[in-house]
Backbone as JSON Lines, residues from 0, in Angstrom:
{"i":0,"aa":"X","n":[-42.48,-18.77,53.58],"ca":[-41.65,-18.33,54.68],"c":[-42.17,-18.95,55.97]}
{"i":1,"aa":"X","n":[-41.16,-19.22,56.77],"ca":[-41.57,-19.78,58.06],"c":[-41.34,-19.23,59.03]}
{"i":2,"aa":"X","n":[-42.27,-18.4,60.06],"ca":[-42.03,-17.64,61.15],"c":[-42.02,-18.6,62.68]}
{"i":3,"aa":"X","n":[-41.09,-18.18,63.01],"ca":[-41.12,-18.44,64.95],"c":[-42.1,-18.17,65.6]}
{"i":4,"aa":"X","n":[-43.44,-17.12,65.27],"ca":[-44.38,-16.98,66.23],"c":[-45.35,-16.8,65.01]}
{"i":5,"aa":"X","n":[-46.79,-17.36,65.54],"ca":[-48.04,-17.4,64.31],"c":[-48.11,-15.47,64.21]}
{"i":6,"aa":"X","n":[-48.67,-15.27,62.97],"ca":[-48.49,-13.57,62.79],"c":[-49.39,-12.65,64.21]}
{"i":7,"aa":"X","n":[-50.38,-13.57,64.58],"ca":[-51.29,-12.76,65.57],"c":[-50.42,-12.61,67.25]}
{"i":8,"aa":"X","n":[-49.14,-13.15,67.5],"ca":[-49.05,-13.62,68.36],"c":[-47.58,-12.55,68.31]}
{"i":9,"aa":"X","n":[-47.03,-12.37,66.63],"ca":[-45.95,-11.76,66.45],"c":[-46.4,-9.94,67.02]}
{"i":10,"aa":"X","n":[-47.82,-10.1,66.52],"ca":[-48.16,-8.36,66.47],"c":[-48.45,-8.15,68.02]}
{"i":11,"aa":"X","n":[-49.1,-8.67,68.54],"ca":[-48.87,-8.58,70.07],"c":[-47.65,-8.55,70.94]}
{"i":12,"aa":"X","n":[-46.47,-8.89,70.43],"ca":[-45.61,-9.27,70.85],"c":[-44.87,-8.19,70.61]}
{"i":13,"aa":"X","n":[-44.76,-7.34,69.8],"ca":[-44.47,-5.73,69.37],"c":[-45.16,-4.94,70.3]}
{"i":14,"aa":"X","n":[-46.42,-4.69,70.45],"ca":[-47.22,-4.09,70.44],"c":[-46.67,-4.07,72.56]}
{"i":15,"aa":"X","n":[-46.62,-5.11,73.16],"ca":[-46.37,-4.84,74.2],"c":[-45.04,-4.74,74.65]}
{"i":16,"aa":"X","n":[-44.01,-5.37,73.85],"ca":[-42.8,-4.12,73.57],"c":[-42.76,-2.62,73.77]}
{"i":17,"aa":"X","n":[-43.42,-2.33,72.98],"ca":[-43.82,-0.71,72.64],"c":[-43.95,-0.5,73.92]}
{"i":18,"aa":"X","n":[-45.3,-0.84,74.46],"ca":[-45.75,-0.2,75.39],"c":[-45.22,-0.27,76.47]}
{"i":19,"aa":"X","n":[-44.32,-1.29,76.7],"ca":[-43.57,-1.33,78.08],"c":[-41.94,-0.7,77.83]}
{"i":20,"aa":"X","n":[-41.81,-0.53,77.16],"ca":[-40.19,0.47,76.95],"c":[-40.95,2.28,76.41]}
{"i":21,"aa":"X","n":[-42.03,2.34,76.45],"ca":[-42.32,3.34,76.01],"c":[-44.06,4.27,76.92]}
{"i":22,"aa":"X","n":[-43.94,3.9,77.78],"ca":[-45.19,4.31,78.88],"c":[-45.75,5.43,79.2]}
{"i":23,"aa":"X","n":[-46.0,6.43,77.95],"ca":[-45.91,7.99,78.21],"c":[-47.68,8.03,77.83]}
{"i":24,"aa":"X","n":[-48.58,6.74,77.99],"ca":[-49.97,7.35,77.84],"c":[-50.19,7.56,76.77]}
{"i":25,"aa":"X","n":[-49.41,7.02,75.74],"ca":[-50.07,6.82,74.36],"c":[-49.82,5.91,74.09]}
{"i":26,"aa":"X","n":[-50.55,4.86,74.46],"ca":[-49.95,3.3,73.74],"c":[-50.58,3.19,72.95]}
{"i":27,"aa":"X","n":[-49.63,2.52,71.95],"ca":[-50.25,2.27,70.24],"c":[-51.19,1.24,69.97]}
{"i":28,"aa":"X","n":[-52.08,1.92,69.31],"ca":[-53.54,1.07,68.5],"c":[-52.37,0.06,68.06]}
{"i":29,"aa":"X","n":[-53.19,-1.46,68.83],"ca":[-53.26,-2.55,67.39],"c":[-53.31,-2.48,66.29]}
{"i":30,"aa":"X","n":[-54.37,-2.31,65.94],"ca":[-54.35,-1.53,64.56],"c":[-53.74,-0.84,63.74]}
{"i":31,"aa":"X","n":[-52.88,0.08,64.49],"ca":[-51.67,1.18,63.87],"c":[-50.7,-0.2,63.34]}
{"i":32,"aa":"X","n":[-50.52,-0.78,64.58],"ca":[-49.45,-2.1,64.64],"c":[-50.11,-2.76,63.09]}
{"i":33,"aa":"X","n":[-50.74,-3.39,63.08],"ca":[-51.2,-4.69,61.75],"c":[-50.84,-3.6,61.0]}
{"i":34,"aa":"X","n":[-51.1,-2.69,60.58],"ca":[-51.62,-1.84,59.5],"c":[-49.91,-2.01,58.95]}
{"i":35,"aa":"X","n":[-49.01,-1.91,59.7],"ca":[-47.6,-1.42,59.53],"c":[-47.1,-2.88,59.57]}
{"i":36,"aa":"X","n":[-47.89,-3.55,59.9],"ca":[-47.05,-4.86,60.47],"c":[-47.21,-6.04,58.93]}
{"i":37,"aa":"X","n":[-48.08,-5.84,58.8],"ca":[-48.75,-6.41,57.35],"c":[-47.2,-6.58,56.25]}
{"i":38,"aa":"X","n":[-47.37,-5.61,55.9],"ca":[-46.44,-4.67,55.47],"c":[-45.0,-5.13,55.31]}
{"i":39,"aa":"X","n":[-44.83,-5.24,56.35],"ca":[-43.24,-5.03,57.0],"c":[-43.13,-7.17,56.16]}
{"i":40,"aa":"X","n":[-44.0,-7.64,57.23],"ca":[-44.13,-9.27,56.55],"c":[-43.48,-9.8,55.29]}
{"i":41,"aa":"X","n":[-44.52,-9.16,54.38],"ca":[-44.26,-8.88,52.93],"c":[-42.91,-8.56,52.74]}
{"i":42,"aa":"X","n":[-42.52,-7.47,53.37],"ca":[-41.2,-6.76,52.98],"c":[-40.09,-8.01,53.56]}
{"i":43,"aa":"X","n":[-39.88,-8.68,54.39],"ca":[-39.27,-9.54,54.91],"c":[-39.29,-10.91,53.92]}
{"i":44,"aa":"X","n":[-40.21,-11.39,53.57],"ca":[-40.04,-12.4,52.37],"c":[-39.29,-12.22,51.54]}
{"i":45,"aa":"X","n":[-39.47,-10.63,50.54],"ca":[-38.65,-10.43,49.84],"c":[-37.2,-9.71,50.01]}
{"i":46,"aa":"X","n":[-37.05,-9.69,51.48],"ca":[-35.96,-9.76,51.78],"c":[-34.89,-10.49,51.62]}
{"i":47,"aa":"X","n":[-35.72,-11.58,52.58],"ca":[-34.98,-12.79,52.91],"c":[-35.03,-13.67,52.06]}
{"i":48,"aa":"X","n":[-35.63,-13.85,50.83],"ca":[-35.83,-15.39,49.85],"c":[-34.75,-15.39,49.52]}
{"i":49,"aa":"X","n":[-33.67,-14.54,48.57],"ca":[-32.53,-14.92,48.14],"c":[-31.34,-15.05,49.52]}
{"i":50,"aa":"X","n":[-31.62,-15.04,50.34],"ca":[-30.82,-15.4,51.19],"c":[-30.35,-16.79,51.94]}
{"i":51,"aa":"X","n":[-29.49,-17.4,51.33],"ca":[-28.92,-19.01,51.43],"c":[-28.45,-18.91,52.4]}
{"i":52,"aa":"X","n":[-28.57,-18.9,53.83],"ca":[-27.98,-18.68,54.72],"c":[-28.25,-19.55,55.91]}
{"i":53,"aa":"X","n":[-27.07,-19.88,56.59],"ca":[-27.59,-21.28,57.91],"c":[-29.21,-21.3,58.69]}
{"i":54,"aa":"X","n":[-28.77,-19.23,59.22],"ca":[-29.93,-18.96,60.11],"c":[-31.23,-18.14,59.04]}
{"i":55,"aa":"X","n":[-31.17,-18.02,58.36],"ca":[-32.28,-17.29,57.28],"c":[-33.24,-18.23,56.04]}
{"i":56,"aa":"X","n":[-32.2,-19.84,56.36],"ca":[-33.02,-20.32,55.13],"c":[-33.03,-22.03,55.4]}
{"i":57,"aa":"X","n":[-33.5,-22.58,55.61],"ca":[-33.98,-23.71,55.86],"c":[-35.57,-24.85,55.53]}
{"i":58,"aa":"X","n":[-34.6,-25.97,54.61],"ca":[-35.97,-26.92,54.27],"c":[-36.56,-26.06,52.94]}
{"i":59,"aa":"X","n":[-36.11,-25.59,52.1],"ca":[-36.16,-24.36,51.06],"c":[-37.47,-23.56,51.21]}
{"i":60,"aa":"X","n":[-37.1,-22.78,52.53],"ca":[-37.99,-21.65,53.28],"c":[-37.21,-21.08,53.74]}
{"i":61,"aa":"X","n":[-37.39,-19.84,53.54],"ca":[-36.82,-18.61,53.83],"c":[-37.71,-18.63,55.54]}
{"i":62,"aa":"X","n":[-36.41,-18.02,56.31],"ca":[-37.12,-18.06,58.05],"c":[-36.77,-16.78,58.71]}
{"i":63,"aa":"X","n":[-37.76,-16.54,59.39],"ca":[-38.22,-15.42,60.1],"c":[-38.01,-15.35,61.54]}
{"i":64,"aa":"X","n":[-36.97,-15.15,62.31],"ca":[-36.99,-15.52,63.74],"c":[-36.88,-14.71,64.55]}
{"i":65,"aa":"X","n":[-38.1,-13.95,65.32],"ca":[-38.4,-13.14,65.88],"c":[-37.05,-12.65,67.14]}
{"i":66,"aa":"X","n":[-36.81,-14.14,67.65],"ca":[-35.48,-14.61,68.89],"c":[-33.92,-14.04,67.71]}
{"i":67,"aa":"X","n":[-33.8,-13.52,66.85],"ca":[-33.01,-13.39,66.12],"c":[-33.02,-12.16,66.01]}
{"i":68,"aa":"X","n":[-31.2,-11.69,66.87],"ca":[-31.02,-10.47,66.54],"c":[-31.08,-9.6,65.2]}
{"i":69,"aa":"X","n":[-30.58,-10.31,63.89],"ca":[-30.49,-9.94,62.82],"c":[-31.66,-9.57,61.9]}
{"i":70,"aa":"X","n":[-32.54,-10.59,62.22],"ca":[-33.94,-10.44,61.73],"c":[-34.89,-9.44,62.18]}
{"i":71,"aa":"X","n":[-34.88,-9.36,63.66],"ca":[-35.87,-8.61,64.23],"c":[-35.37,-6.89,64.12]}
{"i":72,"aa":"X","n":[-34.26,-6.78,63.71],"ca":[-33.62,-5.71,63.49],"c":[-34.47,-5.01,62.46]}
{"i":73,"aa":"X","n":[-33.97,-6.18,61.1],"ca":[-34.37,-5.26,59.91],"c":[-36.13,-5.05,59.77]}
{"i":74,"aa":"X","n":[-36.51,-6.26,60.63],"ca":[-38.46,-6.42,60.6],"c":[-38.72,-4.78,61.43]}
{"i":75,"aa":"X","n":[-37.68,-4.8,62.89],"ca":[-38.4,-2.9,63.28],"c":[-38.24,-2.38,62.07]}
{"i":76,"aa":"X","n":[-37.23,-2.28,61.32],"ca":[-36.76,-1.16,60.48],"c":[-37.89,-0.93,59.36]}
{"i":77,"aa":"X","n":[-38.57,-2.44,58.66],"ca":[-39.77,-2.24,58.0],"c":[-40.96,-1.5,58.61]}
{"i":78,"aa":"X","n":[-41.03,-2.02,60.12],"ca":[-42.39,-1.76,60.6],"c":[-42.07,0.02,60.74]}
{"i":79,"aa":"X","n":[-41.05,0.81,61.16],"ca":[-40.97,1.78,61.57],"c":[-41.25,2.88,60.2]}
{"i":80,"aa":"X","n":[-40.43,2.3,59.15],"ca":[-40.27,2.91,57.61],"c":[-41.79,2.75,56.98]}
{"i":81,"aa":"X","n":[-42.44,1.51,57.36],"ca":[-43.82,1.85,56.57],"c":[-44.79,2.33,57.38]}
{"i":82,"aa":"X","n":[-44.65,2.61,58.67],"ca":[-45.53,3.69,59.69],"c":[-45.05,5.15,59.41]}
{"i":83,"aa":"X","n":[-43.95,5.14,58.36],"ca":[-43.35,6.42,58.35],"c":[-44.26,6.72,57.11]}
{"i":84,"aa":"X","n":[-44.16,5.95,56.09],"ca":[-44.73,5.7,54.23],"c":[-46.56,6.16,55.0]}
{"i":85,"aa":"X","n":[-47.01,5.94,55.97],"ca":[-48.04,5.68,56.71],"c":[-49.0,7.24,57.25]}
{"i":86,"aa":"X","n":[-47.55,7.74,57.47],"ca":[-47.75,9.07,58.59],"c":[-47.91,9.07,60.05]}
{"i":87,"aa":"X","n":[-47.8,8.13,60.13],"ca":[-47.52,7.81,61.69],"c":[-46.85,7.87,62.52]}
{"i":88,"aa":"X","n":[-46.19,9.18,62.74],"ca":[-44.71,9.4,63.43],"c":[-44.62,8.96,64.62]}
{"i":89,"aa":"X","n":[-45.61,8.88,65.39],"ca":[-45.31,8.13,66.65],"c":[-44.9,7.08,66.82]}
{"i":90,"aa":"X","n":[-45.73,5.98,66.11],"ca":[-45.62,5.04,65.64],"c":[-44.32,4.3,65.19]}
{"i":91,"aa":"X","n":[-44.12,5.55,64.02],"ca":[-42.23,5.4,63.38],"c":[-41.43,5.48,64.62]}
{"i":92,"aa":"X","n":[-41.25,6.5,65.02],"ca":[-40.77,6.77,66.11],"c":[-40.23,6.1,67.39]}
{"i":93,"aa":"X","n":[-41.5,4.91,67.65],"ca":[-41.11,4.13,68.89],"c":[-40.82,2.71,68.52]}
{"i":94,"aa":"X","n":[-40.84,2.47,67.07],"ca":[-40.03,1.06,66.92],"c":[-38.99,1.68,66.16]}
{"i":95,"aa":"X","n":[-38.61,3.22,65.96],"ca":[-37.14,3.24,65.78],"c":[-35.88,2.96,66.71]}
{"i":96,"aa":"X","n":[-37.07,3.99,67.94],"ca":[-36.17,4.0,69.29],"c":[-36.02,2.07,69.54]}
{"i":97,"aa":"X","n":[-37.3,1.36,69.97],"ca":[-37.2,0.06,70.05],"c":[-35.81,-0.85,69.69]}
{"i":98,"aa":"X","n":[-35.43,-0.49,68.34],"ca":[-34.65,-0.78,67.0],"c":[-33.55,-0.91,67.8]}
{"i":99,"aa":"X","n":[-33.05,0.59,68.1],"ca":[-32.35,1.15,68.05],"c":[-31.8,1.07,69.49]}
{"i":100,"aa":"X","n":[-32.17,0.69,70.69],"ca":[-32.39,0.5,72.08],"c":[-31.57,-0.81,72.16]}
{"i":101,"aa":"X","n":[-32.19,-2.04,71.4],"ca":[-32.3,-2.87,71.05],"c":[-31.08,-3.53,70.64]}
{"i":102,"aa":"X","n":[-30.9,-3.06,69.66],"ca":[-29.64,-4.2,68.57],"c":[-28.98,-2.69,68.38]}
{"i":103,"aa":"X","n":[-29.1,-1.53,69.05],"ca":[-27.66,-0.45,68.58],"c":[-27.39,0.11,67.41]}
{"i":104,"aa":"X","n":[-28.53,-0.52,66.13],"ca":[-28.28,0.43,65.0],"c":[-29.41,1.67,64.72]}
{"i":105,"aa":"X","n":[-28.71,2.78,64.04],"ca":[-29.43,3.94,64.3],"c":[-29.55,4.12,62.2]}
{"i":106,"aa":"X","n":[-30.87,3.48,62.59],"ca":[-31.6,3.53,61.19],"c":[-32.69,4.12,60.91]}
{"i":107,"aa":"X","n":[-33.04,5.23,60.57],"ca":[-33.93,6.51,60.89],"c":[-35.18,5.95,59.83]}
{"i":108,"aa":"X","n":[-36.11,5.71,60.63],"ca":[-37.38,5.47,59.47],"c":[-37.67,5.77,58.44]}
{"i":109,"aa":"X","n":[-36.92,7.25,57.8],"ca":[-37.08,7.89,56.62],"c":[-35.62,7.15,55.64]}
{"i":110,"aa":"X","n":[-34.84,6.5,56.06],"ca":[-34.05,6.05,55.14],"c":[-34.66,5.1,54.31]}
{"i":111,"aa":"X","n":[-34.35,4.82,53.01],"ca":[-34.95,4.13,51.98],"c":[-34.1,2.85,51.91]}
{"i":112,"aa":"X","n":[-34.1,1.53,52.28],"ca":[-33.13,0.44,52.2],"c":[-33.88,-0.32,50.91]}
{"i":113,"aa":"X","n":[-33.15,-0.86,50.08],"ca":[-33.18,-1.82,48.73],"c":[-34.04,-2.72,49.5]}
{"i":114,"aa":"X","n":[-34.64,-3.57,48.15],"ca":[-35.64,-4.63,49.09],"c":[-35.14,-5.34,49.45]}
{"i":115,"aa":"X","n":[-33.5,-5.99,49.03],"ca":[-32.62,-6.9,49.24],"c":[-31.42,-6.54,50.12]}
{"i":116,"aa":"X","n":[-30.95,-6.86,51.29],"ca":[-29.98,-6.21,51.91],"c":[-30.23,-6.89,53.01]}
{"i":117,"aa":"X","n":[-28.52,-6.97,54.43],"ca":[-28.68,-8.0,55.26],"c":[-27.89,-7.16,56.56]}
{"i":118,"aa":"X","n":[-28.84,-7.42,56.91],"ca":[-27.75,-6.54,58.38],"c":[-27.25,-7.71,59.1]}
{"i":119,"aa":"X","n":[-25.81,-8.18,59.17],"ca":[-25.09,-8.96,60.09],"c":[-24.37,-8.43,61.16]}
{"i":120,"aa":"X","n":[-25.01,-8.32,62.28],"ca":[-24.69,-8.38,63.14],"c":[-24.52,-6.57,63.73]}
{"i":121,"aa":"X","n":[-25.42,-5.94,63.27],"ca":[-25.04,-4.66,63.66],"c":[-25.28,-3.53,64.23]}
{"i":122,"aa":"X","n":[-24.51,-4.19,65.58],"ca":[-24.61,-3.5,66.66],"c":[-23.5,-2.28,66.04]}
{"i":123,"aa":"X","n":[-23.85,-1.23,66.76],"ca":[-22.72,0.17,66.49],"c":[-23.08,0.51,65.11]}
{"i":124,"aa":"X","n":[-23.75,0.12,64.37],"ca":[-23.85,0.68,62.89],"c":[-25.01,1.73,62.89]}
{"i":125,"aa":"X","n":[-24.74,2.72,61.43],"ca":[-25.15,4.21,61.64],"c":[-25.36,4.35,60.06]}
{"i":126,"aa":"X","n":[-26.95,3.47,59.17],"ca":[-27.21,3.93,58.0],"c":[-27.62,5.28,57.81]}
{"i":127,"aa":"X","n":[-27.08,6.36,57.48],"ca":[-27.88,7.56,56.93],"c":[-28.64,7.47,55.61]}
{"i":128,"aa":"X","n":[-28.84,8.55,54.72],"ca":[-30.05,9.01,53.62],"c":[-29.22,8.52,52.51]}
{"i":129,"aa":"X","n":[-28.48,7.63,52.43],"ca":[-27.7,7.76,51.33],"c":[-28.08,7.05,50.22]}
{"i":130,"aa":"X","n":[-28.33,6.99,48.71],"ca":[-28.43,5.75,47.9],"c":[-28.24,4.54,48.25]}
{"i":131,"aa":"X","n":[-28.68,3.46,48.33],"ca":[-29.15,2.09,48.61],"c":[-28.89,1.42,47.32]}
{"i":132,"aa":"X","n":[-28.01,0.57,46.58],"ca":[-28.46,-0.3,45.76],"c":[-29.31,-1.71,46.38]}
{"i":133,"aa":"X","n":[-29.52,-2.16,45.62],"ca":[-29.86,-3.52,45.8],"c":[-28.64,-4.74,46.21]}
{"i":134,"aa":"X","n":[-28.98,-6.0,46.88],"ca":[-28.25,-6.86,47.76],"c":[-27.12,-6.12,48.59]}
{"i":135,"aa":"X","n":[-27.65,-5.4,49.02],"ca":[-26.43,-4.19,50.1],"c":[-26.26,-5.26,51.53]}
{"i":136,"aa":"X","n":[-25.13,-5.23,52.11],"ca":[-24.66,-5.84,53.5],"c":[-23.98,-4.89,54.13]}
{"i":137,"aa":"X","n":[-24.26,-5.08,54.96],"ca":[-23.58,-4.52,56.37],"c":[-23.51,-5.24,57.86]}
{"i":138,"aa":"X","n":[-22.43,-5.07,57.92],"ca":[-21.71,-5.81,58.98],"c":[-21.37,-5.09,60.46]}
{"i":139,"aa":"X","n":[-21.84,-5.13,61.4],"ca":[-21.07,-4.21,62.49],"c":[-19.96,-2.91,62.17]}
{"i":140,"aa":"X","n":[-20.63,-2.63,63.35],"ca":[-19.99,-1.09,63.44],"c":[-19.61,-0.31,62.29]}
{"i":141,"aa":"X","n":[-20.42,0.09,61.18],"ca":[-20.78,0.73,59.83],"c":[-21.02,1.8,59.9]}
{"i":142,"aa":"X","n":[-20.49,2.8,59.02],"ca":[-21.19,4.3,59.44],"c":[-21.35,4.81,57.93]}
{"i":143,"aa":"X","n":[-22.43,4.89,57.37],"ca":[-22.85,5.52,55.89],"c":[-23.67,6.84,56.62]}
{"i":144,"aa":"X","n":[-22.54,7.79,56.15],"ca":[-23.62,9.13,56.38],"c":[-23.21,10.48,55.52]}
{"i":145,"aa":"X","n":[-23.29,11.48,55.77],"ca":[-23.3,12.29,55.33],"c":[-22.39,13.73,55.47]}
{"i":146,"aa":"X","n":[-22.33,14.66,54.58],"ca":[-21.21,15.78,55.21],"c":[-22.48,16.95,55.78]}
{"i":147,"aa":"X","n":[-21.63,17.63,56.31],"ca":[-22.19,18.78,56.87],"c":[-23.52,20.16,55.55]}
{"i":148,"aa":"X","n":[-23.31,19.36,54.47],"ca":[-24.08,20.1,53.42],"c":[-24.69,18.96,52.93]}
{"i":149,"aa":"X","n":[-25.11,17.76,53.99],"ca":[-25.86,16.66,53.2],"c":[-25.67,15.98,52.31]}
{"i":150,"aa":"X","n":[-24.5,16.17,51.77],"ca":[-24.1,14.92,50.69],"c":[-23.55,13.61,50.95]}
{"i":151,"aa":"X","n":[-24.64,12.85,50.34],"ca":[-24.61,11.25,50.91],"c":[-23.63,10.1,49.79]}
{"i":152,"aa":"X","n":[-23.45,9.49,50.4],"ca":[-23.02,8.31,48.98],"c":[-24.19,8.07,48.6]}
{"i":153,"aa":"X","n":[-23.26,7.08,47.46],"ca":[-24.37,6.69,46.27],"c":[-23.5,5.24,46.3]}
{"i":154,"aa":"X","n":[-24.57,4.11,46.49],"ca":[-23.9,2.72,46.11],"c":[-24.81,2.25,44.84]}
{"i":155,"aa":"X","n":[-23.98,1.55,44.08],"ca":[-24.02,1.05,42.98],"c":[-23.54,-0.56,42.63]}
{"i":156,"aa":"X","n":[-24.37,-1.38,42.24],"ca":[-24.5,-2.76,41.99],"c":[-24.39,-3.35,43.44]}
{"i":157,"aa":"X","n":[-23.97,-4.24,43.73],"ca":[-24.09,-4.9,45.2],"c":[-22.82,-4.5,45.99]}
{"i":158,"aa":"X","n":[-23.22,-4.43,47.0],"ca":[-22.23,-4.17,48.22],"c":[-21.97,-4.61,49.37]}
{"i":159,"aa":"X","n":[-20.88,-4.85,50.17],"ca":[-20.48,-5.15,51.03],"c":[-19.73,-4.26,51.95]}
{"i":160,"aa":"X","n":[-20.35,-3.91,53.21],"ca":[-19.34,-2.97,54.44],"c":[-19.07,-3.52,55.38]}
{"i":161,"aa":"X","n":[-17.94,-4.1,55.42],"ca":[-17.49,-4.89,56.24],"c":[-17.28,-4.08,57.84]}
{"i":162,"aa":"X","n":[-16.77,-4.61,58.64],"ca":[-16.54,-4.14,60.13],"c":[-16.05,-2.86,60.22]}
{"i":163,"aa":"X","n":[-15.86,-1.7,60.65],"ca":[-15.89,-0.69,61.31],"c":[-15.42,0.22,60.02]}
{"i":164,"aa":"X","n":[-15.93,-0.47,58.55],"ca":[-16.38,1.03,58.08],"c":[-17.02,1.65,57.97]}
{"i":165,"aa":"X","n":[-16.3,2.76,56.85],"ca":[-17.17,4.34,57.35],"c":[-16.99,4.56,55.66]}
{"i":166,"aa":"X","n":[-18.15,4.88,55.29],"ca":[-18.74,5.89,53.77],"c":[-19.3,6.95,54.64]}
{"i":167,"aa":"X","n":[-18.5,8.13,54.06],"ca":[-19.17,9.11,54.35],"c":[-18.72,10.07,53.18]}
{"i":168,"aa":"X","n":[-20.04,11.29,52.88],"ca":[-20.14,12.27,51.83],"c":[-20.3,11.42,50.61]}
{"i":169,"aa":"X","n":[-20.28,12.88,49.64],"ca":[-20.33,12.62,47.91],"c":[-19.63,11.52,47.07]}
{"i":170,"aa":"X","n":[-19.89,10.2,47.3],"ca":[-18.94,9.21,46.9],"c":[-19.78,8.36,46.16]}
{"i":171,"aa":"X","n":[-19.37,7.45,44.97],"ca":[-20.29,6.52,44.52],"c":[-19.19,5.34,44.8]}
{"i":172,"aa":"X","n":[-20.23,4.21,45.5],"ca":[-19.3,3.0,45.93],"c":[-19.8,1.95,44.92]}
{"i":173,"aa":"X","n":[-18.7,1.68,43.93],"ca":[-19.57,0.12,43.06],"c":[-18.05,-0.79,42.92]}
């Protein structure tokens, strides 16, 4: 995989993110950062390898581009979900908000996403708790959530949610 910024330069580059959209006197250990950031890396390779795509794959390397709304989206969403796997709620917490500040999707650290899946472009989109298959997409303004007694969908084999839909409740989508 080929990243836009060397990894030491990527974690700093979070790290004072954080702290400047977030200035309440607890700025986050480095350390918290790598620990989660490591992590997230990994999770992004196997994200992105099967992905044949103009901006995701080039020179047969899968690419990482920090300057890339799409990418840096789903990389908070790792870093926030494995500070969550972590116990680190603060941590989770301020690269959700980051995330979410950011590129407009409201993807709660405790949601479980497939290792394979592509967020295009999605601003206004709203993943809840719901089953995840594997190679899942989503496209702008998406809303997977839930009813008032918590019942989520369930997706099954690969999927596609195109522009301003909505899964919501007890449904299996295949």
């Amino acid at each position: 995989m080929k990243y836009s910024l060397n990894i030491g330069d990527l974690s700093q580059y979070l790290k004072r993110q954080i702290d400047f959209l977030y200035p309440d006197k607890t700025f986050v250990k480095l350390s918290f950062i790598n620990e989660c950031f490591g992590l997230a890396l990994e999770r992004i390779k196997v994200c992105f390898d099967p992905i044949i795509e103009k901006y995701y794959f080039k020179e047969n390397n899968s690419i990482f581009n920090h300057l890339h709304g799409d990418h840096y989206a789903t990389f908070l969403y790792f870093v926030s979900n494995n500070a969550f796997k972590l116990e680190n709620i603060s941590l989770a917490t301020k690269v959700h908000l980051l995330k979410k500040a950011m590129f407009g999707i409201d993807l709660f650290y405790d949601v479980e996403l497939p290792d394979h899946f592509m967020l295009s472009h999605p601003i206004g989109t709203v993943l809840g708790k719901a089953k995840y298959s594997d190679f899942f997409l989503v496209h702008q303004q998406v809303t997977v959530g839930g009813t008032n007694d918590l019942l989520y969908p369930s997706f099954e084999g690969s999927a596609i949610l195109f522009s301003n839909s909505s899964v919501i409740g007890n449904v299996s989508y295949n």
